[in-house]
C-alpha positions in Angstrom: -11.9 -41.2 -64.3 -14.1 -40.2 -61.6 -13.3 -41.0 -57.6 -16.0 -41.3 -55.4 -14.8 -41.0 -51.4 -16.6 -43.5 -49.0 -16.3 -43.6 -45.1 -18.4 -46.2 -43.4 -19.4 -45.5 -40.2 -20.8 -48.0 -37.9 -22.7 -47.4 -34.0 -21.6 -50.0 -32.5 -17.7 -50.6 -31.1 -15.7 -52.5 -28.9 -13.9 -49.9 -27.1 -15.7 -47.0 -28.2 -19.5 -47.3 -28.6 -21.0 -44.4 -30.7 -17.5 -43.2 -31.9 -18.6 -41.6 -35.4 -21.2 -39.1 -33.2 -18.3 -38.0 -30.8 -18.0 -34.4 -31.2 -14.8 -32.9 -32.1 -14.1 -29.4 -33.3 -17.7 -28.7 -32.7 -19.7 -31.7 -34.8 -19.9 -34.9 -35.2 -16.6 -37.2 -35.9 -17.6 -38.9 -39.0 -19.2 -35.3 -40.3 -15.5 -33.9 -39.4 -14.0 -36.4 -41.6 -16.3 -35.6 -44.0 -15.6 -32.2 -44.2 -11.7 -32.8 -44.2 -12.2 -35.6 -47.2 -14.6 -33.2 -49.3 -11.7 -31.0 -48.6 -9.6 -33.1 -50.8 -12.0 -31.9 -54.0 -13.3 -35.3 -55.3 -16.1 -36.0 -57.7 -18.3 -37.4 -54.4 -18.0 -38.3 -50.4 -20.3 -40.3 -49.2 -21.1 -41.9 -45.8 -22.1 -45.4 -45.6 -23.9 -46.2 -42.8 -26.2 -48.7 -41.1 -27.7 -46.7 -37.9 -30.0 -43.9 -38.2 -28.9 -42.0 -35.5 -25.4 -41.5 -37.7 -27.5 -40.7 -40.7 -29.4 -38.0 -39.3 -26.2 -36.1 -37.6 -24.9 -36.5 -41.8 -27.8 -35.2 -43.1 -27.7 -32.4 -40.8 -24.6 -30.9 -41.9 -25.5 -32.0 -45.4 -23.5 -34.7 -46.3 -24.5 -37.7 -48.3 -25.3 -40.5 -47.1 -26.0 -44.4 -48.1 -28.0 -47.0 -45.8 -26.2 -50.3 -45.3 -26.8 -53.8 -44.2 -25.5 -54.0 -40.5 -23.7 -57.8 -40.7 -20.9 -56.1 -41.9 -17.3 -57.2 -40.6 -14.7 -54.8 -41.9 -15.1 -51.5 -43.6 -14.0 -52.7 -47.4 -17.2 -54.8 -47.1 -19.7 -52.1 -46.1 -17.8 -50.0 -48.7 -18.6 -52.6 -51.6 -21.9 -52.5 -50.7 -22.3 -49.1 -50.6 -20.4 -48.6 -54.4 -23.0 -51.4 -55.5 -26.3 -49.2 -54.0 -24.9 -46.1 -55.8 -24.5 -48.3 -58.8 -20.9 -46.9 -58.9 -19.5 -50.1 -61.5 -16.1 -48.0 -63.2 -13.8 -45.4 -61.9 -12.1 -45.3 -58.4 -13.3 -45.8 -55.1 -11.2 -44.6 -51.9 -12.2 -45.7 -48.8 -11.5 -43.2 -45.3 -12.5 -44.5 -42.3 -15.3 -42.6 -39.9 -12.6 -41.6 -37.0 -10.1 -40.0 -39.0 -11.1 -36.4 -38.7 -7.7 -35.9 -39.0 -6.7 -37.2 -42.6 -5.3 -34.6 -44.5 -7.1 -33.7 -47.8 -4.0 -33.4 -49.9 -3.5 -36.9 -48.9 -6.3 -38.3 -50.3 -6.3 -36.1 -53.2 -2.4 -37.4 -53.6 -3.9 -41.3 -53.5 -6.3 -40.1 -56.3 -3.7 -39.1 -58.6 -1.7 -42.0 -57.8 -4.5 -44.3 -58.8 -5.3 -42.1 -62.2 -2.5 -43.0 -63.5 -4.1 -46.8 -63.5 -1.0 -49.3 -62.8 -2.7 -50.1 -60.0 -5.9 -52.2 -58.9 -5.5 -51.0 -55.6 -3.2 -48.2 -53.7 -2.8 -47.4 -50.3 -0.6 -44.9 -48.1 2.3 -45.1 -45.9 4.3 -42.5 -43.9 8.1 -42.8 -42.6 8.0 -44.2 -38.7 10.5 -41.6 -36.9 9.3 -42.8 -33.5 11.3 -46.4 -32.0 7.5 -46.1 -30.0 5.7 -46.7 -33.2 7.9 -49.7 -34.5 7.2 -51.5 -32.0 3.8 -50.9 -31.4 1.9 -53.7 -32.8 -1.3 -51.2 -33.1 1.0 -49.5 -35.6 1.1 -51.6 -38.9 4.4 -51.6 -40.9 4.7 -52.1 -44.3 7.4 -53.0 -47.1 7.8 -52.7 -50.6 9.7 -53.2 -53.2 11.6 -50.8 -55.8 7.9 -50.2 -57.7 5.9 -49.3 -54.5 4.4 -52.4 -54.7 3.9 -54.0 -51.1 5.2 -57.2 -50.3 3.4 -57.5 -47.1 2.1 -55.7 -44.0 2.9 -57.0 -40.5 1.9 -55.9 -36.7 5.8 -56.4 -35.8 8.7 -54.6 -37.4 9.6 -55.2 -41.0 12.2 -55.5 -41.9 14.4 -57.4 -39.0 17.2 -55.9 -38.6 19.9 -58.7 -38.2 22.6 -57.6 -35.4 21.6 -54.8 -34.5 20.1 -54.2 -31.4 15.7 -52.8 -31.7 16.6 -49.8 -30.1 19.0 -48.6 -33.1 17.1 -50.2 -35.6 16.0 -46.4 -37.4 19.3 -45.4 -37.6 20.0 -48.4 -40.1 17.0 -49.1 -42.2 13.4 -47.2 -43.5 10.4 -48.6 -42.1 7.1 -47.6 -42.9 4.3 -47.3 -41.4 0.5 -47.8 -42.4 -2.3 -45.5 -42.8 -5.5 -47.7 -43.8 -6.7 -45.7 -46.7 -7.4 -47.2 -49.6 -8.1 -46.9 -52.9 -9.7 -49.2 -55.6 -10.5 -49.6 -58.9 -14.6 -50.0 -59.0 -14.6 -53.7 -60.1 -11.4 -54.9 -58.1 -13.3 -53.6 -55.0 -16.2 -56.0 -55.2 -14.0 -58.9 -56.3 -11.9 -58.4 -53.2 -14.8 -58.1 -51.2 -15.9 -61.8 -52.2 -12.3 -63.3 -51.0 -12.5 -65.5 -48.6 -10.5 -64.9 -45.2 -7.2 -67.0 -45.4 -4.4 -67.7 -42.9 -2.2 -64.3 -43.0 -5.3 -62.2 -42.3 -6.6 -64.6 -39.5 -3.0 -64.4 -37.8 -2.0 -60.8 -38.5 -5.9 -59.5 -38.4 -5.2 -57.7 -41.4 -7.8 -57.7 -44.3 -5.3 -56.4 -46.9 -3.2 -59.4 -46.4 -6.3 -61.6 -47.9 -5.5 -59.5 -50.8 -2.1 -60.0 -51.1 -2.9 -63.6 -50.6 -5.2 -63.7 -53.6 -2.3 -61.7 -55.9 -3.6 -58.2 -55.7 -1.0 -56.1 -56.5 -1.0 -53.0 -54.2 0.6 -49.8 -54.9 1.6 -48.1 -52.1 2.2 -44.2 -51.9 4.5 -42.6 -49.4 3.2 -39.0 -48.3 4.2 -37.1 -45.6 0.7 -36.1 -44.2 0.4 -38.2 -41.2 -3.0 -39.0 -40.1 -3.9 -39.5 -36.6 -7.1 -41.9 -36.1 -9.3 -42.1 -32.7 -9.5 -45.8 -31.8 -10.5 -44.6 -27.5 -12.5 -42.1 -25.4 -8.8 -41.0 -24.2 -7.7 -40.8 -27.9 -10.5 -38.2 -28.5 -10.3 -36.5 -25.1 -6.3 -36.1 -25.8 -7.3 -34.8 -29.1 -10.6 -33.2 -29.3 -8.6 -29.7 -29.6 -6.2 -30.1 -31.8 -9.2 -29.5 -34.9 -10.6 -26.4 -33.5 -7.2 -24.9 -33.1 -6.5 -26.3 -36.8 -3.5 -28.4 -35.4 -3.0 -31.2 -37.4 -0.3 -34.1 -38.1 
């Protein structure tokens, strides 16, 4: 089954206008994550794009790159669109955000191998939170599961509640998870999931995936122990910008 790697990248941003040209480790942001998700030793990485100043940096460097409409509201969409251009219509899509040029390939290449084994429509990745900071940070999703690996749902607060026992000590008494937005999809589930409408756990939560859950998409998720660290600010990139270089990562 072949797996074809997508990052959109979009110009515009609310807190960090031109993110994917950035330069970090000496190019480009979203060429960085390319590099680290070609890394991973897929059948194709593409960049989906609608801005032709982030085309030419790709091109540049040589990665590949597919135009996109620019009304776009979340990632998943502008990936759909882009699997539909490339007339991709079987095999797995995974989908790796433009500012996460520090994903780890055996990450991805770990989500790949999960989804081969085809239980599931869709899979995603989660890492243990170690940090009381990151539980209750609501920029830091959480998710739980059940005894498959299938999620039961994804929240900004922290899942599960821990009944009598003070926050503070909650990780010394139960696992929580935490998030990291990649995803993977069969071909056709993609572009059906891309046609849901938005419902009332995603409008509250302002999470797409919970439109899926919504609809009964059964989501595998995969726990790995390569952390990825995404760049949402200017201060998350200046904090950061040297940790690439210096091949510091996680």
């Amino acid at each position: 089954m072949k797996t074809t790697a997508i990052i959109p990248a979009r110009y515009a941003s609310t807190r960090f206008p031109g993110k994917p040209l950035a330069t970090i480790g000496g190019r480009p942001m979203v060429v960085a994550t390319w590099e680290r998700v070609a890394a991973a030793g897929l059948d194709r990485v593409v960049v989906a794009t609608d801005d032709d100043r982030i085309e030419a940096a790709c091109r540049q460097w040589g990665a590949e790159v597919v135009r996109t409409r620019a009304d776009h509201v979340s990632g998943t969409d502008r990936v759909a669109e882009a699997a539909d251009l490339l007339g991709i219509n079987d095999g797995l899509i995974i989908n790796v955000q433009g500012d996460e040029p520090f994903i780890e390939p055996d990450a991805v290449r770990q989500l790949a191998d999960f989804m081969q084994r085809g239980q599931w429509p869709i899979g995603t990745l989660a890492c243990r939170i170690r940090r009381i900071e990151e539980l209750k940070d609501p920029n830091v999703v959480k998710v739980v599961f059940g005894e498959s690996h299938q999620a039961l749902y994804f929240s900004r607060a922290a899942i599960p509640f821990a009944r009598g026992v003070v926050p503070g000590e909650w990780l010394q008494v139960s696992a929580y998870y935490k998030h990291i937005g990649t995803y993977a999809f069969q071909a056709k589930v993609l572009q059906e999931v891309a046609r849901l409408p938005k419902g009332k756990l995603e409008t509250a939560e302002s999470l797409e995936q919970l439109r899926w859950l919504a609809h009964d998409y059964r989501i595998g998720v995969l726990i790995t122990e390569k952390e990825t660290i995404g760049i949402d600010t200017p201060e998350d990139l200046e904090r950061l910008s040297g940790r690439l270089g210096a091949g510091q990562v996680g």
